[in-house]
Residue, then its C-alpha position, 0 to 999 in steps of 0.5 A: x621418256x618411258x623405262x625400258x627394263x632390258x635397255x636399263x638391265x643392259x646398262x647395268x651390266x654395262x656398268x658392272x663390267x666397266x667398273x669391274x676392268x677399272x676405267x671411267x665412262x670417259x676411258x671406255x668411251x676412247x677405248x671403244x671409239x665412242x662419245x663419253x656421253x653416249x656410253x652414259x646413255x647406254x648405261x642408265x638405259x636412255x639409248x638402245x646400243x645398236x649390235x655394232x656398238x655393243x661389239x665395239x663396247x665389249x671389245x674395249x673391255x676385253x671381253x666378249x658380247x656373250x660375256x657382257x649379255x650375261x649379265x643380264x638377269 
């Protein structure tokens, strides 16, 4: 499988804000209704998170998408 920068530069701040809150992959996951696995997915850049989820995702970290987007350098 070949690297995508802005799927890994997407996990990244994923990640950031993840651990920034103080909940595992596992906590975000049930949080935002989805597998543990794919939130590991999504994090080292292996899946491309779909608009929907990166709503789902940011809901459960009590942010925003602007706000989790922003991260991205």
């Amino acid at each position: 499988m070949s690297r995508d920068a802005d799927l890994e530069a997407f996990g990244r701040a994923l990640r950031h804000w993840r651990k920034q809150k103080g909940l595992s992959q596992e906590e975000l996951a049930g949080r935002s209704d989805l597998h543990r696995n794919y939130v590991g997915l999504v994090e080292r850049g292996e899946r491309n998170a779909s608009i929907k989820t990166m709503f789902k995702l940011a809901h459960a970290l009590g942010i925003n998408v602007a706000q989790l987007c922003g991260e991205i350098r």
